[in-house]
N, C-alpha and C positions, 0 to 999 in steps of 0.2 A: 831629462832629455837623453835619450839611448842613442847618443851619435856613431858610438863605434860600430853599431850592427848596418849599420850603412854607410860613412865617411870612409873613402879609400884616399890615401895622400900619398903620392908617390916617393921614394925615395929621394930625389932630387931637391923639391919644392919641401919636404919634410924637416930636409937638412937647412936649406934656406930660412925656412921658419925659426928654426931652433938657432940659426946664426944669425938673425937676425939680418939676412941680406933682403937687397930688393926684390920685391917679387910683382910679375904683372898679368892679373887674372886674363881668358880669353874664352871668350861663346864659343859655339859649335854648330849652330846654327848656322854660320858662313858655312862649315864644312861642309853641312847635309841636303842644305836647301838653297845656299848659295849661290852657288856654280856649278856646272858640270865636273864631272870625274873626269880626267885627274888635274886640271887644273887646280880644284876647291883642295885638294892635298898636297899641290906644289905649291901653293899659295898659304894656307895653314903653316905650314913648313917653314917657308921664309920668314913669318912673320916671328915664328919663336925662334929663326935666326938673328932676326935686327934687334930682337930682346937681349938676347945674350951680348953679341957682339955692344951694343949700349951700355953691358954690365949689371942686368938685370936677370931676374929667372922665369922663362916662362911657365905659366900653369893653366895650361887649356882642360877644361874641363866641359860634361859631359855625362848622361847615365850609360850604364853598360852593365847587361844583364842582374838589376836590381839594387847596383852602386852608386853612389855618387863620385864619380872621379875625378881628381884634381892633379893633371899633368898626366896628361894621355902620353899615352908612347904612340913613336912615329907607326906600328903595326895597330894599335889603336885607331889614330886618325886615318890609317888608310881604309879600316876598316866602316869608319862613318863616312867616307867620301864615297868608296863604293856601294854602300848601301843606300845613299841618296835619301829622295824622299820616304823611301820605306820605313826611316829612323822618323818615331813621333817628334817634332815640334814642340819642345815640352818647356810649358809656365809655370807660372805659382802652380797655377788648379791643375797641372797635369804629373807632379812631382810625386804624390801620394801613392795614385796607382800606377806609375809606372815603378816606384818600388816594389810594392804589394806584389805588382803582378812577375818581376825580376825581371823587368824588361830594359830596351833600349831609349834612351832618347838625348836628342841633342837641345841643348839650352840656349833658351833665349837673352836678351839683356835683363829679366827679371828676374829670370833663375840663374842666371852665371853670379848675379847681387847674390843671390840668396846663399848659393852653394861657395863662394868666395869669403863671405862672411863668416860662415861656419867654418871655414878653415883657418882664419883670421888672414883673410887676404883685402888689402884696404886699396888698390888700383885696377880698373878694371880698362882693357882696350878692344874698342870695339868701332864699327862703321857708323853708323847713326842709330841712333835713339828711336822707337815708338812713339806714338803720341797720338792726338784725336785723328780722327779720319776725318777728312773734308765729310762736310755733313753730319758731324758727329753729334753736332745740337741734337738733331733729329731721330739718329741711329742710337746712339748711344757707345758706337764702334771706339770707344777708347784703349790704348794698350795697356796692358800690365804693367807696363816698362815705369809708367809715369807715378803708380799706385806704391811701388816698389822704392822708386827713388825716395818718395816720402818717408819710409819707415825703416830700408838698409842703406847703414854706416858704411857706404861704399863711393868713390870717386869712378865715374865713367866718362871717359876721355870716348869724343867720339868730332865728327863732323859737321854736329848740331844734330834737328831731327830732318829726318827723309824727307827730301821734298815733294815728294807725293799725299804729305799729309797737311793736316790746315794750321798752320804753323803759330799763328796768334793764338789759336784756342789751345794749342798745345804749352803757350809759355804761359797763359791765365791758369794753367791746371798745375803746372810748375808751381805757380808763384804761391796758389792757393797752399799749396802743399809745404811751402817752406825751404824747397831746394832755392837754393843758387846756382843760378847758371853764369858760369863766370866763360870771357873769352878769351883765349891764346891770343895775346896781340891785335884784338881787335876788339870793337866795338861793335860789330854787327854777326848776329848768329848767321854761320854759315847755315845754305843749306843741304849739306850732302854731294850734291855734283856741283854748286857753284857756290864760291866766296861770299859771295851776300843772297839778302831774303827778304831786306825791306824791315826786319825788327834790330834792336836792340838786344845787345846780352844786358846783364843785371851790373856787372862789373867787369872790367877788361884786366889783365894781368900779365903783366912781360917777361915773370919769369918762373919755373918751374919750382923754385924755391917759395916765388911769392902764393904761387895755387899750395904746396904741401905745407906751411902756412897758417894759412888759411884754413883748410881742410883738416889740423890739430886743433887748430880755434873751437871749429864748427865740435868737434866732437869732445874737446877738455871740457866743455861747457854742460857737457850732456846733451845737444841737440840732436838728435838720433836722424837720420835720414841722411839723403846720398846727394852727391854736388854734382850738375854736371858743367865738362870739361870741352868747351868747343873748339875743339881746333879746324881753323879752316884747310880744305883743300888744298896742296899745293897747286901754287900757280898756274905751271906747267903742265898740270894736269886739270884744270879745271874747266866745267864746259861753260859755252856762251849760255847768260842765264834765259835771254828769251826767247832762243831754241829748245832748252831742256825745260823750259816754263810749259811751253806748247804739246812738246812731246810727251810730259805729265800729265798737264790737260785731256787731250786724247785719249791716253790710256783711262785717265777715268773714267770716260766719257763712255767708253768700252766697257770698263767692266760694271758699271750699272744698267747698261742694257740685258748686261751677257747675265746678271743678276747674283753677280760675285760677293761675297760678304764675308764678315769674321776673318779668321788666322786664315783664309785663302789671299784676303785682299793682299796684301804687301809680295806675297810671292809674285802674283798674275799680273801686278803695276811694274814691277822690277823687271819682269822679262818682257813686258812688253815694250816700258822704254829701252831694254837693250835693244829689241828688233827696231824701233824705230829709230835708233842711234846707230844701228849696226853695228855694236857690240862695243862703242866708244866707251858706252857708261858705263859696261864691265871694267874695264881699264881704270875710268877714273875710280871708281870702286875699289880697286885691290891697291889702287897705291896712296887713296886717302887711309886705307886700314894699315897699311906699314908706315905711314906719315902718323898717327894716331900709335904708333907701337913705340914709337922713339920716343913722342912725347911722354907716354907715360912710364915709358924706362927713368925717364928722370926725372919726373915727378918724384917714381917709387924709389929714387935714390936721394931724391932728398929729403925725402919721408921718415927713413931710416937713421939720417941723422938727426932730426928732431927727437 
């Protein structure tokens, strides 16, 4: 494996590494495709604020002209926020040649695993999770995300999977796989904009020491693959579910007319229920991803005392 011809580890996350302090991976996806400029950068921003100030290190990571890089600098992330969707969308399958070709790309939940591990980074913070697409029996429209969890040693802290996707076929492909989906304080998988979803998590967990843990267990053992971490929505920020059920609804409803498919669907769902929430679900979105930043600030601190 020739990692240094491509692995860039920033000076910061470097020293973290080698000190053995907390560390807590983050996509970039939010940045590029997320949100509009410059919110998607004042929001990137804060998030590796609440990291720190928690006593953690943030490491957002990300390709940029042919690298793999782990702890963007703040002229970095400004620079993926305003280039927007021009920055490839980049998976497992799109990792190879956007090296080869020394290009840009901002990472998904599958690649922020991939490129997280190779730096030996073991918590990752994120919105929610990938998973089957409603109709995915038929489609085959599965994420990477879900493929990924199976086979990288990585914890992904997140607010369950998007509720735009079809949520039971998504935990049958979990379970098939071997993750565990454990849940912050509760017993029922959030799903993204609201507290519950109608399923169960696998195991509920009350404390951040009890998920790192756990998550030593899972890999003293040698069981290779990735946990995931559901934390629900805050409260106060979470929407009524049978509004944002409908709102879903719709938008799907939409985009298989409109004949929408593959890595466009998730973007086209997501702006479309912010238009019909009028931009509530943006909100609820940036502050389940700094609610999701805390928790894993202490996960990855008590990680390190294990």
């Amino acid at each position: 494996m020739n990692l240094a011809k491509y692995l860039v580890i920033s000076p910061e996350v470097k020293e973290a590494l080698e000190s053995k302090k907390p560390i807590v991976a983050l996509e970039s996806t939010i940045i590029s495709h997320g949100m509009p400029y410059p919110q998607n950068v004042e929001t990137a921003l804060k998030v590796e604020q609440i990291i720190r100030e928690a006593g953690a290190v943030p490491a957002t990571i990300a390709l940029l002209n042919g690298k793999l890089i782990v702890g963007l600098s703040k002229d970095e992330i400004d620079y993926l926020g305003k280039k927007g969707f021009a920055v490839t969308k980049a998976s497992r399958r799109d990792l190879p040649v956007i090296l080869a070709k020394k290009g840009d790309g901002a990472t998904t939940v599958a690649s922020t695993m991939i490129v997280a591990d190779l730096a030996g980074i073991k918590v990752f913070a994120t919105g929610g999770i990938g998973g089957v697409h409603r109709g995915g029996e038929n489609t085959m429209d599965i994420s990477a995300d879900l493929e990924e969890l199976g086979m990288t040693s990585v914890a992904v802290v997140c607010a369950g999977a998007k509720s735009i996707l079809d949520i039971g076929l998504t935990l049958e492909f979990l379970e098939t796989k071997g993750v565990p989906v454990l849940g912050y304080q509760t017993e029922e998988l959030p799903a993204f904009y609201t507290r519950k979803s109608g399923f169960k998590v696998d195991y509920k967990m009350d404390s951040a020491m009890e998920i790192a843990t756990t998550m030593k267990a899972k890999w003293d053992i040698g069981l290779e693959g990735g946990i995931v971490i559901a934390n629900p929505i805050p409260e106060e920020f979470a929407m009524d579910f049978d509004f944002i059920t409908n709102s879903i609804n719709n938008a799907v409803e939409e985009s298989v007319l409109k004949g929408i498919k593959g890595k466009e669907t998730t973007p086209f769902l997501l702006a479309k229920v912010k238009e019909i929430t009028q931009g509530k679900s943006l909100i609820s979105n940036i502050e389940l991803v700094y609610s999701n930043a805390r928790l894993a600030s202490e996960i990855a601190k008590e990680l390190v005392k294990l």
